[in-house]
C-alpha positions as CSV (number, residue, x, y, z in Angstrom):
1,X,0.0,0.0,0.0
2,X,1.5,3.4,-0.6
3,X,1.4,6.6,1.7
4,X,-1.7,8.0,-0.4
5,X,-3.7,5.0,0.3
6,X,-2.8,4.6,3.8
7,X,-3.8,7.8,4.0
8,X,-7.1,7.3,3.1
9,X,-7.5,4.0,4.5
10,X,-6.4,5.5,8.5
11,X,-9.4,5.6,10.5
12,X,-9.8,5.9,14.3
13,X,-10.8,2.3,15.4
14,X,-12.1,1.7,18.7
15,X,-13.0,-1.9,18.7
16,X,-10.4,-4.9,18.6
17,X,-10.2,-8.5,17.3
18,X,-8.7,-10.5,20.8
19,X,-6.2,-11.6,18.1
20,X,-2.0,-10.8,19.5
21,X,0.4,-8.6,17.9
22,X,3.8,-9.5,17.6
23,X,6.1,-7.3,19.8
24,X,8.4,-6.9,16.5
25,X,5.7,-5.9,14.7
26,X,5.4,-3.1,16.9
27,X,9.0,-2.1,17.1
28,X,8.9,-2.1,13.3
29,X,6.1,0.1,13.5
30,X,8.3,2.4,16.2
31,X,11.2,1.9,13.6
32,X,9.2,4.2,10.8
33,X,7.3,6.5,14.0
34,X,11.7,7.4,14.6
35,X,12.2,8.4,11.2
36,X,9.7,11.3,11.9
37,X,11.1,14.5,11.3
38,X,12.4,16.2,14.7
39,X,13.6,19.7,15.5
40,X,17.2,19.6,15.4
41,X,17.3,16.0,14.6
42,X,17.3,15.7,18.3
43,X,14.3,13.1,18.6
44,X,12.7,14.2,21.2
45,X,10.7,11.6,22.0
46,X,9.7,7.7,23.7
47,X,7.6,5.1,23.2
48,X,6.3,2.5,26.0
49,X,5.2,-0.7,24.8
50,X,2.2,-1.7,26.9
51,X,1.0,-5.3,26.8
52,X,0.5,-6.3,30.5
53,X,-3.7,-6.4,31.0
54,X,-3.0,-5.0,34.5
55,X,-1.1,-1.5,33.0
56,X,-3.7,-1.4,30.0
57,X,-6.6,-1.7,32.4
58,X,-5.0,1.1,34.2
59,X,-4.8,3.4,31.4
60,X,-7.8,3.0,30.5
61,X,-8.9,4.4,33.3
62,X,-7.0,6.6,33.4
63,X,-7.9,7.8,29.9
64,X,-11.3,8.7,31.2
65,X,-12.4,4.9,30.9
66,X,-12.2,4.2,27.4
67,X,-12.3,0.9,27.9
68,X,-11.3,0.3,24.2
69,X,-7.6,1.1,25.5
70,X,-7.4,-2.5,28.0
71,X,-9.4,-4.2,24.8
72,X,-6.4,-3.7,21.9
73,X,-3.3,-6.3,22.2
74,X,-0.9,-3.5,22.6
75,X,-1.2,0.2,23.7
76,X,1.7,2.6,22.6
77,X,2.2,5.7,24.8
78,X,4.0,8.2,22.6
79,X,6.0,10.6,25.3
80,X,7.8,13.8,25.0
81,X,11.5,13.7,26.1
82,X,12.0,17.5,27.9
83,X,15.8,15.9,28.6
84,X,16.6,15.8,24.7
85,X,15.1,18.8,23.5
86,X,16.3,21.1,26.4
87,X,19.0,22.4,24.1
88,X,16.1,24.5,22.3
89,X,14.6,26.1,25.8
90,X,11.3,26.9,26.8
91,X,10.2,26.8,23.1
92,X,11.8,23.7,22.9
93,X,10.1,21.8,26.2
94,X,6.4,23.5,25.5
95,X,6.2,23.4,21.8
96,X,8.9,21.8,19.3
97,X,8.8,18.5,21.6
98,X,5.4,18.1,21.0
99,X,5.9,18.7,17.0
100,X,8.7,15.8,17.3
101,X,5.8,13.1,18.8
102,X,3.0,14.1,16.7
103,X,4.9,13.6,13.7
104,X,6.2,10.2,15.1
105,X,2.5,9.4,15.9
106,X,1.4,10.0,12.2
107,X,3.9,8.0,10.9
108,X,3.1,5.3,13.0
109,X,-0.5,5.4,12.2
110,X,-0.1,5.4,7.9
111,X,2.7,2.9,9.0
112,X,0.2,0.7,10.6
113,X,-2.7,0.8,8.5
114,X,-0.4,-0.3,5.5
115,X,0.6,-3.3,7.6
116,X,-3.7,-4.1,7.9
117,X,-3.7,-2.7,11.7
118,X,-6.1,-0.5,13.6
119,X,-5.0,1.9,15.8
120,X,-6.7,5.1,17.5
121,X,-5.0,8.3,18.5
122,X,-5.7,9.0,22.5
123,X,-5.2,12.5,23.3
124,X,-8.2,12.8,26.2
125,X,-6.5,11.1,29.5
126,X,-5.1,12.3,33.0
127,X,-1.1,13.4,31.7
128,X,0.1,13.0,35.7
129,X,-2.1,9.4,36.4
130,X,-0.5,8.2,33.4
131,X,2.7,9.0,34.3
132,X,2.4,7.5,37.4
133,X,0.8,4.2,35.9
134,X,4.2,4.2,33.2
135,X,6.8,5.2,36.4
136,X,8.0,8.5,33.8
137,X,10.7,10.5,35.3
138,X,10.0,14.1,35.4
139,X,11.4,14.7,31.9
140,X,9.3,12.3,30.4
141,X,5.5,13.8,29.6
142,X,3.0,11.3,28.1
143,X,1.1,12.8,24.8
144,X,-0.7,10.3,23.6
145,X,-1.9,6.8,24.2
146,X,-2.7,4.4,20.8
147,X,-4.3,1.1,21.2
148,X,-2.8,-1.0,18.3
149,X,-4.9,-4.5,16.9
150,X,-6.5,-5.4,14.1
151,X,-9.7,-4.2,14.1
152,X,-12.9,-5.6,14.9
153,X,-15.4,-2.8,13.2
154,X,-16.5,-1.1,10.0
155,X,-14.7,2.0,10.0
156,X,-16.6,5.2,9.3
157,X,-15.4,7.7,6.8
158,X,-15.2,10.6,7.9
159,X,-16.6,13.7,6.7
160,X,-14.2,16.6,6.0
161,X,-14.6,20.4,5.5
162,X,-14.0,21.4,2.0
163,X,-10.6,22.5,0.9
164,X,-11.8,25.7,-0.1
165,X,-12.9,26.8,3.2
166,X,-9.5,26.2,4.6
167,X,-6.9,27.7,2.3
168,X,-6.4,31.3,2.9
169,X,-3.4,33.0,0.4
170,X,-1.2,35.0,2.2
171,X,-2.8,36.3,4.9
172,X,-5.7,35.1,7.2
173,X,-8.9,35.4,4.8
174,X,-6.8,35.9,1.9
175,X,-8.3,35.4,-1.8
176,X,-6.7,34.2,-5.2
């Protein structure tokens, strides 16, 4: 499958087959998610592995019980790395970090769906319970939680806002 059609094909599943995942599928999966782009090249980011039922459970709850989170075979919690990406300051630890994971995220995500996974991007859980749950050091802030599995629903395509209505030419409101 190539990046356009991953692309289309990513949706946000919610429901899982109780089928494993291989842990090496996953750290192929991270392998891609690395090759994000980064500010300064300074990868500023972590993934946890999570396949102990106990943890999953745990952040599940602590995602605001979406219980879909204990149900996948594996639950990836992308985390921001304030250590690594201190050389950039305040800008650095509050912004540029969380550039570095997101793009990491979406790689992972068009990486999975061209493997035949389902994942869901997390973003709606308790930053400090998690990090508790995962034992982070202080320089280590959770971002977002993704159940990976292959999926056990129809996925729903998504309406979008047209194009149009989002471009603006050099300036906010701006017309060709």
């Amino acid at each position: 499958m190539d990046v356009k059609e991953a692309i289309e094909k990513r949706r946000s599943i919610r429901k899982y087959k109780k089928q494993p995942i291989e842990r090496e599928l996953v750290e192929r999966l991270l392998h891609y998610a690395n090759l994000a782009p980064s500010a300064g090249n300074l990868q500023a980011r972590d993934f946890i592995i999570v396949d102990d039922e106990n943890v999953k459970k745990k952040l599940a709850r602590a995602a605001y019980n979406q219980k879909f989170i204990e149900e996948a075979p594996i639950v990836v919690v992308f985390c921001a790395n304030l250590q690594r990406i201190a050389p950039y300051g305040q800008r650095g630890i509050n912004f540029y970090c969380l550039q570095d994971v997101a793009a990491a995220i979406l790689n992972f995500l068009l990486v999975a769906t061209s493997e035949g996974l389902a994942t869901c991007w997390v973003g709606a859980f308790d930053d400090e319970e998690v990090a508790e749950i995962l034992e982070l050091p202080p320089h280590i802030k959770p971002v977002a939680i993704v159940p990976v599995g292959i999926g056990d629903e129809k996925p729903i395509k998504t309406e979008r806002y047209d194009l149009k209505e989002l471009i603006h030419y050099n300036k906010w409101g701006g017309k060709i």
